[in-house]
N, C-alpha and C positions, 0 to 999 in steps of 0.2 A: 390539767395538762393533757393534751392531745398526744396520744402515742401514733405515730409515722410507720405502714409494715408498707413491703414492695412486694408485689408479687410477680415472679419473672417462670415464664412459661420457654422450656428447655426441650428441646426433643428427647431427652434421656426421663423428665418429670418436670412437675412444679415443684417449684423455691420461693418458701416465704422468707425474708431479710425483714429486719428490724432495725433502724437507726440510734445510734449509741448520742444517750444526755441530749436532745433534740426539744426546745419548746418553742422557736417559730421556725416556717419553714422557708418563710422568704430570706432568714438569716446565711442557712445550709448553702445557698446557691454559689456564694464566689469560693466555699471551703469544696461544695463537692468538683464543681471543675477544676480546681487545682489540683484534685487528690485522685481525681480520676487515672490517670494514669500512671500513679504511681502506688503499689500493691501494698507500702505498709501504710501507706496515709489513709488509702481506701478502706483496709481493717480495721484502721481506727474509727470509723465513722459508722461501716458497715457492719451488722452479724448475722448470719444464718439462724434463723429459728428453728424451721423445719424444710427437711426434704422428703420430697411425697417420687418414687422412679417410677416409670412407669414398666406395667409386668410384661408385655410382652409389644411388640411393632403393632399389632390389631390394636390395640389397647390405644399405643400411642396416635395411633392414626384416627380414632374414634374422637380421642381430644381434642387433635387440630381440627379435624372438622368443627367438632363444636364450637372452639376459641374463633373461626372462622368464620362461624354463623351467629353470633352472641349469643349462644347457649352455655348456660352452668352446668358441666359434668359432674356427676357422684363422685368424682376422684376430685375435681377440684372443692366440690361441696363439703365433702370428707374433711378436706385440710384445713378449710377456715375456720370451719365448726370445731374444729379441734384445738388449734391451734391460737387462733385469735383470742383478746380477750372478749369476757360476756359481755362488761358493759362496751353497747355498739357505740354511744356515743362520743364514746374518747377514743375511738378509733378511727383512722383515718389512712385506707388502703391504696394505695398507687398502683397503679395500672399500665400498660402501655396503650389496651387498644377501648377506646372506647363504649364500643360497641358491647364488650362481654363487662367492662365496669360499669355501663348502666343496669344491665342484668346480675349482675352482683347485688347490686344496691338495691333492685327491685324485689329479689328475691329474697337475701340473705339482712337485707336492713342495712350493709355499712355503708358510711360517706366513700366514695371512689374520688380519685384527682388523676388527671393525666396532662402531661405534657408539662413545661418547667422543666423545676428540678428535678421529676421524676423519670422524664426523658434520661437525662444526666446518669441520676442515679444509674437507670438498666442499662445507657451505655457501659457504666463501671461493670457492672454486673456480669453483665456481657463478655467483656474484655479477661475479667478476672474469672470466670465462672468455675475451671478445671480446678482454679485454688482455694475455691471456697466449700466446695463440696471432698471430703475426703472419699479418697480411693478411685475418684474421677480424674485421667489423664485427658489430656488434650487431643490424643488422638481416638481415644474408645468415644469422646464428644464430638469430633468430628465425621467420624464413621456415622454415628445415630442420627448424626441432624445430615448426611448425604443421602441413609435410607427413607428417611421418614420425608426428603423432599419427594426422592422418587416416587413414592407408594402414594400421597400425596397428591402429586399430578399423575400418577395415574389414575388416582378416582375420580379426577375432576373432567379426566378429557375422556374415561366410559361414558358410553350412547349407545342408544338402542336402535341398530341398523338398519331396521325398516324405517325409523322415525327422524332420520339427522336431516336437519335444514341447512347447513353448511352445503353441503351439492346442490340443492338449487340457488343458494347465493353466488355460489361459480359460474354456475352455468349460465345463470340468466346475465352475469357480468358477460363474459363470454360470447354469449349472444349476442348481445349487445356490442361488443367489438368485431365479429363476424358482420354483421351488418353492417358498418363502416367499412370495413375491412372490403367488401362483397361489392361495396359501392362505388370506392374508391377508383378500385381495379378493374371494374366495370366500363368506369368514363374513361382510362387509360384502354381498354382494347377499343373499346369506341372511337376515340380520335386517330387509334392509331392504324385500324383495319377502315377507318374511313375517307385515309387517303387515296386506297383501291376500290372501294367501292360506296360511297357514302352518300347515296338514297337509300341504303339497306337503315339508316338511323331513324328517317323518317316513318317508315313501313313501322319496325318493331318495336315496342315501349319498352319493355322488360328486358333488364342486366343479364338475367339468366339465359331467358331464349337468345337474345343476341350473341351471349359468346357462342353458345354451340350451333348458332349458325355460321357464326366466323370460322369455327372448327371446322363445319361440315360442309362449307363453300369453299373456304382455299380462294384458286384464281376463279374469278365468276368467269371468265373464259370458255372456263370449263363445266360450268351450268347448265345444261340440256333438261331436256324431256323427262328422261329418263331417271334422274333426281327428284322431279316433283311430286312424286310418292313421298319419298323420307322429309320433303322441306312441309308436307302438310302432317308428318305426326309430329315433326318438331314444334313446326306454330300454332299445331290443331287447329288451323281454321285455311280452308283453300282457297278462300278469294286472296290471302295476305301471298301465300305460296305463288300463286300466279302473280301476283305485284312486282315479287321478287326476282322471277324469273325474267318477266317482262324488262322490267328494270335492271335484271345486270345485260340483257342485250343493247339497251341503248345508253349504257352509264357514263357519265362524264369522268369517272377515276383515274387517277394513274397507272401507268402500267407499274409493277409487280417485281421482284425478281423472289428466284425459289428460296434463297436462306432467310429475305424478309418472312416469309409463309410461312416460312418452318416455325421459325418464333413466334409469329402472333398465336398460330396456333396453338402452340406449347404453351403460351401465357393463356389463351384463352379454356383450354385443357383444364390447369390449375385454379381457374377461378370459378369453373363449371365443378369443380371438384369440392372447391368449397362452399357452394350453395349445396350441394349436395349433400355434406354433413352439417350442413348450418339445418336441414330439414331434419335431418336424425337428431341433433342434437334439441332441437325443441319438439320430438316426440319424446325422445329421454325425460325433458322437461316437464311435459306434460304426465307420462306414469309418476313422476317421485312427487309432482303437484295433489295425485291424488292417493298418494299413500301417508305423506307430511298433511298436507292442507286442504284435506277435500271440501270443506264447508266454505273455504275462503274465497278455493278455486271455483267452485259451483256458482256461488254468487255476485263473485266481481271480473273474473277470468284466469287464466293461468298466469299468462306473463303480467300483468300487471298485480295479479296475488304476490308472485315472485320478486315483484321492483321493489311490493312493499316490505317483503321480509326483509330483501338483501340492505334494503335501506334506516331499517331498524335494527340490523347486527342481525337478530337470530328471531324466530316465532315467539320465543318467550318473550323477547324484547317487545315485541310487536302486540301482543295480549297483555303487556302491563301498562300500554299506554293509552290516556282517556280517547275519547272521538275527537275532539278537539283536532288533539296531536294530529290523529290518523288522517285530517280532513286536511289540511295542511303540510304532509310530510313529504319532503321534496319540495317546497318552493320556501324554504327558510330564507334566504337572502333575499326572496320580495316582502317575507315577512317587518326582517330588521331594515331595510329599506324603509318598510310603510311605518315603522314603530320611529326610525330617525329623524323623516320629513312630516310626519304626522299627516302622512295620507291613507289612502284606502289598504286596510290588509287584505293579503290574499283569499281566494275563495275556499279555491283548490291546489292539488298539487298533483299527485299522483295518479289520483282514481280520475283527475281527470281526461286520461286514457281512456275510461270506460266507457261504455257504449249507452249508458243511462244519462249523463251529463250530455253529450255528443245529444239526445233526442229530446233533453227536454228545452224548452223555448227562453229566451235570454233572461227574461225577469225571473224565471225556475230555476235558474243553474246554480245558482247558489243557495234554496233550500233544496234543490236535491241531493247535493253534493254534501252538506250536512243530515243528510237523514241516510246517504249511501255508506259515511264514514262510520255512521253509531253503526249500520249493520254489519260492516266492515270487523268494528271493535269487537262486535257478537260473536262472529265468525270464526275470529282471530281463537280467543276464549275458548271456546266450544274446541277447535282443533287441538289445542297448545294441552289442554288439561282432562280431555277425554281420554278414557281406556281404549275403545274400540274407534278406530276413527271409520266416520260414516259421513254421506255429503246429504242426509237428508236434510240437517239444518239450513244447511246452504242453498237448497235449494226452495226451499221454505221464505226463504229472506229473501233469495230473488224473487219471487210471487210479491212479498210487501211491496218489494219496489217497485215492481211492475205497476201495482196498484196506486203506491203514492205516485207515479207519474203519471197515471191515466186520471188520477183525483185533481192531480192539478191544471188538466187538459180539458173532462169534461166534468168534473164536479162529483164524479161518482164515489162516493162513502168506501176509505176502505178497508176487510175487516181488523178487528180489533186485535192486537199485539199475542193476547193472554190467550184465546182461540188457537190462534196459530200456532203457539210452542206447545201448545194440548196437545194437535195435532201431530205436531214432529215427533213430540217425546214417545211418541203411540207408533208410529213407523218407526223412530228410532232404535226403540227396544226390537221391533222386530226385524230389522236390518243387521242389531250388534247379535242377535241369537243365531240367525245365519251365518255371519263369519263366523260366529266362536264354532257353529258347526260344520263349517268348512275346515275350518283350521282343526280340529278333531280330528278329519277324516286322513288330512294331509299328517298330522301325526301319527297314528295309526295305519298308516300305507309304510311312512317312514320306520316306523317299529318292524314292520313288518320285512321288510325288504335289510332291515338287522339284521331281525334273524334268522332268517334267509341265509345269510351270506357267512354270518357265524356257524349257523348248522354246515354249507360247505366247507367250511374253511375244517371243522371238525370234523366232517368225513373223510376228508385229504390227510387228513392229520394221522386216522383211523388206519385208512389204506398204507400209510407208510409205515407207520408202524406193526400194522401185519406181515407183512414181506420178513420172513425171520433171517438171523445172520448169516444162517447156514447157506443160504440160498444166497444171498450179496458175496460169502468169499468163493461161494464156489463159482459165480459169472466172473469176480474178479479173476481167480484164479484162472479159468478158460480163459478169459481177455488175452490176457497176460502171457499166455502160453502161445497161441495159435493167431495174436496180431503181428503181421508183416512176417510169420513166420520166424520172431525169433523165440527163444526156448531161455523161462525161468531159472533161475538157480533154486537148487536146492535147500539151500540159506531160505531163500526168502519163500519155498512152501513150505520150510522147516517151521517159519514163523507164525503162519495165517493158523495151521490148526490147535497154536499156542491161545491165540484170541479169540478162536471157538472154545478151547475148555473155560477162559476164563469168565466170558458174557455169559453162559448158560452151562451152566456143571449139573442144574438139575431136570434138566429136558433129555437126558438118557436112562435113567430109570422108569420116567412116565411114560416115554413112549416105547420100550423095550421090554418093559415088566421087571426090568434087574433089579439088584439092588446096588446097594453103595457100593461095596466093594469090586463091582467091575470098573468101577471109574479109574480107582487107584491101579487095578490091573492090565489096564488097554494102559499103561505110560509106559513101560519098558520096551513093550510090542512096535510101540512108536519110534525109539529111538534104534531099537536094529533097523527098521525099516528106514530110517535117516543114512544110515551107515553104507548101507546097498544101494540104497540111490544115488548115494554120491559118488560109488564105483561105476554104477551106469551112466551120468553125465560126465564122468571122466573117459570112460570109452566112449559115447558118442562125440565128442567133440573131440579124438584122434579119428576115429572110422568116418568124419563126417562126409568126405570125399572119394567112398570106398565104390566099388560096380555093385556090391550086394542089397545096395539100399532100393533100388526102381525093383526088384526081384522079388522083396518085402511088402512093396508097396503093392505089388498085383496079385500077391497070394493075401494081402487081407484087403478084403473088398469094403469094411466094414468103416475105413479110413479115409475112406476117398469124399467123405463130407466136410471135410475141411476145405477152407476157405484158399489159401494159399498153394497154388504148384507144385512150389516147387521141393527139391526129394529130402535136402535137409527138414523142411518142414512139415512133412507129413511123418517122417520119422520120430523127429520130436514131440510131433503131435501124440504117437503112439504111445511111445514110451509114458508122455504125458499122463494119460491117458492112466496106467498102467500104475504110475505114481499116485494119482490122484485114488486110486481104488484103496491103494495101501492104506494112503492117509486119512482115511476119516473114519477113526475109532468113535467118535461123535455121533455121526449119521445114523438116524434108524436101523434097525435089523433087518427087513427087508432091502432096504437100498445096500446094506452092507454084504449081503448075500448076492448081488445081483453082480455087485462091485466084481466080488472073487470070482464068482462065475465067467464074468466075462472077460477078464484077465486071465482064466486057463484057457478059455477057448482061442486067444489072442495066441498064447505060445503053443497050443497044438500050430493052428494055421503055422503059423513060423518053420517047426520041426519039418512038418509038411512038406511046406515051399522049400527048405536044404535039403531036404533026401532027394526031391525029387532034379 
């Protein structure tokens, strides 16, 4: 009796199921599609053996991959080993994908089956899954299989940025439309700036020269002497500029009007603009040809290296396929053509761009073209799966070719395959020790220029936090006092020296020699000092309109460095002044001595200036 297990791969774990009283399985088929959909008929048929979850999203992301590559994970090895019976050959395990049931069976010994009833089955499975596993809801199952897509295709579409063939499959498509494109619009300013003057078609061959001559001519009218400077950097050759010239004095065209001009030129403007990035864009082409596919580009050329990546999906594509493929790829429909009529198959396809086909002689073209594609394949290889990418191979492989075409021309012998990669592989190590010691230096500048920027960022950091608080309320406090002249409240410098004692309570014994107990004793000192200053801002804002203020102001000369004029604000500022001496029990001894000091010499001046 053959025992039946399924094994169904879950993004929360593997689930092995068991088929209940089971001994053929071709019988199963019309019980499970009926029962598929309905959860107690399914039970009956159906049971859970084991459930293996998985521990963490890395975990689970590790399995799909494997189940994605037909690799046996330890987690799935675990569960069989454990769970299945010993003897393998009454067992018979259902699968869905193929690929990891023959690596089952390869590795582990058991018969695998997919597709049938087994299909069926894991659709049931599927559908019932949240009910067969306890403590598993439908929605905690569908959160794991929404993360596990995402993470998923996020590791499949990582690439390594210097190395992605994807931009030059754009690009050389691209091209490739830019060229029609360039063409197109080309014979449209031609016929249509050649109803004004249309010997200028004859003179110049080239799309590009011709619009910006169309551009840079306008009405030929207006053509003189004096232009035929700019029309010979435009043509670079001055016998064609004299043509030109010649030829719009005697032209057969029609006359012109100014809004036609405008337009051509505007259209001709636009199509000189995109020849002009159609040039950029196959220099672009050209750096990403030799950062992707230097050995390929080396040896067969850029854009037609690029026709053949874009045309095999991707480099990898392109390095898994024989020379055969490669010798042929691009002219498949001459291929199934020549396979339908049972005529000649093609030679070439693509490479026959190359400049090697193009020189060798008609009965040559087709073994060149087979000895270009095997180096083609070489090439491909050597770029797709090397670490350091280098074009010494490629350039290596072009030297062969050169040879087998010159062998087939004059006979000359040439050298041997196994020579030549000696040769490479001897430049090639010394080509890949240079970049890795380039790229050293370039990380090592970059380390550098870190830390660089961290050690400023740390002295900035340094500097601000030197500046103590003392010093931030007392600019505030002046801000505050002596901007546009108007004058604080009391309140709020009653407050700032509250947020000096409380950031720093122990920076007045270090720096005063005290001890504790002055701290506790400068607080009462504070608060009369509160009390009288709010009788002075109360009489200055009645006296603030009084004749005795400009009187104050010229008997203390020591005030008139304020910013503001006028006589409320230098007064204010005074008193300020006066306040702020009071206030800061905090401040060093020194500075606090200086404070009083010059706060009596304030109200002598004063007494002064009334007597007298």
């Amino acid at each position: 009796m053959v025992l039946l297990h399924v094994l169904f791969e879950h993004a929360v774990g593997y689930a092995l199921l068991a088929l209940k009283e089971v001994e053929e399985i071709s019988l199963l088929q019309p019980q499970v599609e009926e029962s598929v959909l309905n959860l107690g008929k399914f039970h009956s048929i159906v049971r859970l053996v084991a459930f293996c979850p998985f521990a963490s999203s890395q975990v689970a992301l590790e399995n799909a991959n494997a189940v994605s590559e037909g690799v046996v994970h330890e987690d799935l090895r675990l569960l069989l080993e454990t769970h299945l019976p010993s003897k393998k050959k009454k067992v018979l395990l259902g699968v869905g994908d193929p690929k990891i049931g023959a690596a089952i069976q390869e590795e582990l010994g058991y018969n695998c089956q997919t597709g049938g009833v087994i299909a069926e089955i894991l659709r049931g499975v599927r559908l019932h899954f949240h009910n067969l596993v306890k403590g598993l809801t439908d929605l905690s199952a569908c959160k794991a299989q929404l993360g596990l897509g995402h993470s998923y295709s996020r590791a499949k579409v990582k690439f390594n940025v210097n190395r992605v063939d994807n931009m030059i499959i754009q690009s050389i498509s691209l091209l490739d439309q830019l060229d029609k494109d360039i063409n197109t619009f080309s014979m449209r300013v031609r016929e249509w700036y050649g109803y004004h003057f249309p010997e200028l078609v004859k003179i110049i061959n080239d799309n590009a020269t011709y619009c910006r001559l169309a551009q840079f001519i306008g009405n030929r009218r207006e053509l003189n002497e004096d232009k035929l400077e700019k029309l010979e950097e435009l043509t670079m050759d001055g016998a064609k500029a004299k043509a030109i010239l010649d030829a719009s004095r005697s032209s057969m065209g029609m006359d012109i009007s100014a809004i036609d001009l405008i337009n051509i030129e505007s259209f001709s403007s636009r199509v000189v603009s995109l020849s002009e990035y159609r040039q950029s864009l196959h220099t672009y082409l050209r750096s990403k040809m030799s950062q992707v596919a230097p050995s390929l580009s080396a040896l067969i050329g850029e854009a037609v290296g690029a026709r053949l990546i874009a045309h095999a999906g991707s480099l990898t594509n392109l390095a898994k396929y024989p020379a055969s493929t490669v010798q042929i790829l691009g002219a498949e429909k001459a291929l199934f053509r020549a396979l339908k009529t049972r005529g000649n198959t093609p030679k070439y396809g693509l490479i026959f761009h190359s400049t090697f086909i193009g020189r060798a002689a008609a009965k040559n073209k087709g073994r060149i073209s087979r000895y270009l594609a095997n180096k083609c394949s070489i090439a491909s290889r050597i770029d797709c799966f090397s670490e350091v990418p280098t074009s010494v191979f490629g350039e290596k492989l072009r030297e062969q070719v050169e040879e087998r075409l010159s062998f087939y021309e004059t006979g000359e012998i040439p050298r041997k395959n196994l020579d030549v990669m000696k040769e490479a592989m001897v430049q090639a190590e010394e080509a890949a020790a240079e970049i890795t010691r380039k790229l050293e230096k370039q990380e090592k500048k970059r380390l550098k220029k870190e830390k660089k920027r961290l050690a400023a960022l740390a002295l900035a950091s340094s500097e601000n936090s030197s500046s103590t608080p003392e010093e931030c309320e007392c600019f505030r406090a002046l801000s505050g006092t002596w901007h546009d002249g108007s004058v604080a409240t009391s309140m709020e410098m009653s407050e700032k020296p509250k947020k000096k004692k409380k950031q720093k309570p122990q920076e007045v014994p270090q720096e005063n020699g005290m001890e504790d107990p002055s701290i506790s004793f400068s607080k009462p000192k504070k608060k009369k000092s509160f009390s009288k200053e709010e009788l002075m801002s109360s009489d200055l804002e009645e006296t603030a309109g009084s004749t005795s203020i400009p009187k104050r102001k010229k008997s203390t000369p020591k005030e008139e460095t304020v910013n503001d004029p006028e006589e409320a604000g230098h007064r204010s500022g005074s008193k300020k002044k006066r306040k702020f001496s009071k206030e800061e029990p905090v401040s060093s001894g020194p500075e606090e001595a200086v404070g009083k000091s010059s706060s009596k010499k304030k109200k002598k001046f004063h007494k002064a200036s009334q007597e007298d």
